[in-house]
C-alpha positions in Angstrom: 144.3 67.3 -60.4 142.2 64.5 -61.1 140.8 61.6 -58.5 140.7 58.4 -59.5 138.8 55.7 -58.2 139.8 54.3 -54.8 141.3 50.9 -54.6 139.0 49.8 -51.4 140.2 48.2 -48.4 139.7 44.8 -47.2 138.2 46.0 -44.1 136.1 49.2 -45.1 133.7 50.7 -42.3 130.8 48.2 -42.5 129.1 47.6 -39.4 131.3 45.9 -37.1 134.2 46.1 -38.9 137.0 48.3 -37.0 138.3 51.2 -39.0 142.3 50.7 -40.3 144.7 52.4 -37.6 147.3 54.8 -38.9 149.7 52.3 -39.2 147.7 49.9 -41.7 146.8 52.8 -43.6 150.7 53.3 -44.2 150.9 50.1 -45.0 148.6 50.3 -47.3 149.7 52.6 -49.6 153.2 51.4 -49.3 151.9 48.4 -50.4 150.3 50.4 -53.8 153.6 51.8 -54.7 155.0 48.8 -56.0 152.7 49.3 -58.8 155.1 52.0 -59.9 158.4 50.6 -59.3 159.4 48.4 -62.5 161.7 45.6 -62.9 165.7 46.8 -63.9 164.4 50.6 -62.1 167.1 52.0 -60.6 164.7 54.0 -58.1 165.0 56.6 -55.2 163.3 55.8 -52.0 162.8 58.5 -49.3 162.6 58.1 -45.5 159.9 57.6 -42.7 157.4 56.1 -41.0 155.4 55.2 -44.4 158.4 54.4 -46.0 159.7 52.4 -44.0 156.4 50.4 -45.2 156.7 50.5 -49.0 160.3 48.8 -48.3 158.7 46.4 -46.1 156.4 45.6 -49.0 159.0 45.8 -51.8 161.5 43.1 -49.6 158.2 40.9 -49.7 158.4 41.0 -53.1 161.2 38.9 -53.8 161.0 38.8 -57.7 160.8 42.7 -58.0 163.1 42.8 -55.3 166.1 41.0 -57.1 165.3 42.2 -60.4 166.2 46.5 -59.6 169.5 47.5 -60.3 169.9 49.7 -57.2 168.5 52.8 -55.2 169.5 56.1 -53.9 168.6 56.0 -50.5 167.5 60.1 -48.8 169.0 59.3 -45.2 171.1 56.9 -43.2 168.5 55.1 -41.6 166.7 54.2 -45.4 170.1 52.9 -46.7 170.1 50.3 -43.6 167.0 49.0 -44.4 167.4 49.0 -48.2 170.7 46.8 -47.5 168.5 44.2 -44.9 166.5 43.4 -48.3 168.8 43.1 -50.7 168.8 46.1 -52.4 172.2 47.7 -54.0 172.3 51.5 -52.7 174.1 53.7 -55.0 175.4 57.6 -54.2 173.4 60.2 -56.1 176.5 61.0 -58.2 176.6 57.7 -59.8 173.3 58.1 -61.7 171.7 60.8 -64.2 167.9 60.3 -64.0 165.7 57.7 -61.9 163.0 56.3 -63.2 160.5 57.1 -59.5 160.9 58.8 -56.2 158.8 57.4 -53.8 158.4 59.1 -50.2 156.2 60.4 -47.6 155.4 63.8 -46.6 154.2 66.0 -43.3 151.7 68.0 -45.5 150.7 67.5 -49.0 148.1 70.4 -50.3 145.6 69.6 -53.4 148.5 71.2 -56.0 151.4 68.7 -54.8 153.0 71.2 -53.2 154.3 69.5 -49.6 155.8 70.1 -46.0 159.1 67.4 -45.7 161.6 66.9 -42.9 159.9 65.8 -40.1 162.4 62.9 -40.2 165.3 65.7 -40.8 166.2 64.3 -44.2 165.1 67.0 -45.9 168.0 68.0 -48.2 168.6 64.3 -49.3 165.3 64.0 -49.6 165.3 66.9 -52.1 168.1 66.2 -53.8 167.4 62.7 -55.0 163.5 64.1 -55.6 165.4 66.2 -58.2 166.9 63.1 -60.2 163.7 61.7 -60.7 161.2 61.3 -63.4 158.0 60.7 -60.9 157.6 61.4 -57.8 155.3 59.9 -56.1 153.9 60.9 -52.3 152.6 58.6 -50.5 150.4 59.3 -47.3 147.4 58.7 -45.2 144.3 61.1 -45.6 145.4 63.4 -42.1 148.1 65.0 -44.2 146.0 66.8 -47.0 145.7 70.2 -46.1 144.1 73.1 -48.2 147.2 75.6 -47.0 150.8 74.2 -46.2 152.3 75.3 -42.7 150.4 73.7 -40.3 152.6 71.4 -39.5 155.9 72.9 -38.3 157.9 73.9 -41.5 161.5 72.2 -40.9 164.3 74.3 -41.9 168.2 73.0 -42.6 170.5 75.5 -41.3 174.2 76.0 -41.1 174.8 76.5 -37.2 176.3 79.3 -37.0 173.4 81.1 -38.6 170.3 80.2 -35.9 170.1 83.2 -34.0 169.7 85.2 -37.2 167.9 83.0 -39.2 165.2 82.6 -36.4 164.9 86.7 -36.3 164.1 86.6 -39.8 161.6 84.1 -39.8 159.8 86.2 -36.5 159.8 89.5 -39.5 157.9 87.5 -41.4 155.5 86.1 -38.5 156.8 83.0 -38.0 158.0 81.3 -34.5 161.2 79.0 -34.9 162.8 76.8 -32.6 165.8 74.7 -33.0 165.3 71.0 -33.1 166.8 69.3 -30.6 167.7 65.6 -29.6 167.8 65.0 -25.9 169.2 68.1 -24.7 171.0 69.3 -27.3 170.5 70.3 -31.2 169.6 67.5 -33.6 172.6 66.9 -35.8 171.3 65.5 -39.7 173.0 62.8 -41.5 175.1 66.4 -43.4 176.1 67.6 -39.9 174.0 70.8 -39.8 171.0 71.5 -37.3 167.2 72.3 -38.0 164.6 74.7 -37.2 161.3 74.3 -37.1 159.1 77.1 -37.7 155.5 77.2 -36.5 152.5 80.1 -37.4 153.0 79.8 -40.9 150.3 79.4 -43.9 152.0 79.4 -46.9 150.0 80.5 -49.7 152.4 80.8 -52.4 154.5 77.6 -52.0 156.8 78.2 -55.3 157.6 82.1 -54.3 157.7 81.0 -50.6 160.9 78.0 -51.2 162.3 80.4 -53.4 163.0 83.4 -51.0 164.1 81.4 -48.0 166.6 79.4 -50.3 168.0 82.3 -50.2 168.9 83.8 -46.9 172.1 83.1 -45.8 172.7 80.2 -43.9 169.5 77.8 -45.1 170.8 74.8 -46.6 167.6 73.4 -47.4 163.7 74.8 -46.7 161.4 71.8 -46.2 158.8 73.2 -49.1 158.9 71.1 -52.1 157.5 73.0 -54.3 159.8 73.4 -57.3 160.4 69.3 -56.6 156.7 68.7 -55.9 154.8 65.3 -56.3 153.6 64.0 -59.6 150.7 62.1 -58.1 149.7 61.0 -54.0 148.5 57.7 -53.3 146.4 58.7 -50.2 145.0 56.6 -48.0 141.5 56.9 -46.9 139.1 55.3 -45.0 137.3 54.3 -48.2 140.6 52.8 -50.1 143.8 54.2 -51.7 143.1 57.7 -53.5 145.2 58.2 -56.6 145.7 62.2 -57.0 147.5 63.8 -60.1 149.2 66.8 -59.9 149.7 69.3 -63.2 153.5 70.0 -63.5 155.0 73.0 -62.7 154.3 76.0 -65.5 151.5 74.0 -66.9 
């Protein structure tokens, strides 16, 4: 992992000057993505908060805007606002490879390795992560952690599996709960419920998404591990951080 340079910030704490808000740190680093995103890209383009800022920033940017030939959209709610700007959205089955992924994450650790799903689009989250060439987290400083899982770990499940799925996560000390909307269980965009699992660390990200892929009923874990980022644009207070990741079985 390397760290580059920040870009600085307009308003950096000198005296008198307020520090950025959450929000304009978002911004900001939606703002640096478009450095990656090249004209004809067909690109993939995740979902959330800081998101939902990089396609603020790309509709602003007519020329780019126009010139892509489409994305594959992670969720529902990303595909609406991809269409307000223009932007063709195409199903992941129409195209091989993309050139980028860009998206947010809950928890990103200093290897790449990330937390995803607090938005509950997880599994197209990781599937279109898994088309792309790059992929590229982007996210203010408060989610760079040393050791993934302290943020609750979100969980796709089939529903009929919850009651033994959240046994097996208290075996291996963790405390699950099922999402819920209102009063009753969030329903993702693929009509399955989520858990979220708390008193985790996750020291072994890789070997950790591997073994819970696997017990019945998990349609997708919310490590990305084995579809980690290639490099986080990070937002500080200083300016945007540009961290490199080695890929996986380097």
């Amino acid at each position: 992992m390397s760290h580059h340079r920040p870009t600085p910030l307009h308003s950096s704490n000198h005296a008198g000057t307020p520090a950025l808000t959450q929000e304009e740190l978002k911004a900001l680093v939606g703002q640096e993505a478009l450095r990656y995103v090249k004209p004809g890209d067909i690109i993939g383009v995740g979902t959330g908060s800081t998101v939902n800022h990089f396609i603020n920033a790309l509709g602003a940017n007519e020329i780019l805007c126009k010139s892509l030939k489409g994305a594959v959209s992670s969720s529902e709610a990303t595909t609406v606002l991809l269409h307000k700007i223009g932007i063709p959205v195409l199903e992941a089955s129409q195209v091989d490879r993309l050139s980028v992924y860009i998206d947010g994450a809950d928890e990103i650790d200093h290897a790449g390795n990330m937390i995803k799903g607090g938005g509950a689009a997880l599994t197209r989250e990781k599937i279109v992560a898994s088309l792309a060439d790059t992929f590229i987290c982007i996210a203010d400083e408060s989610k760079l952690v040393q050791t993934l899982g302290r943020f609750p770990l979100p969980v796709e499940i089939i529903p009929m599996a919850c009651a033994q799925l959240i046994r097996r996560f208290k075996q291996i000390g963790g405390q699950a709960k099922l999402r819920l909307k209102g009063e009753q269980p969030l329903v993702t965009d693929n009509a399955q419920h989520i858990l979220d699992v708390t008193s985790l660390q996750i020291k072994e990200p890789q070997a950790f998404e591997s073994l819970i892929s696997q017990w019945a009923g998990v349609v997708t874990v919310g490590v990305f591990a084995h579809q980690k980022a290639t490099l986080c644009l990070l937002a500080t207070s200083t300016g945007v951080k540009t961290l490199e990741f080695k890929s996986l079985g380097t």
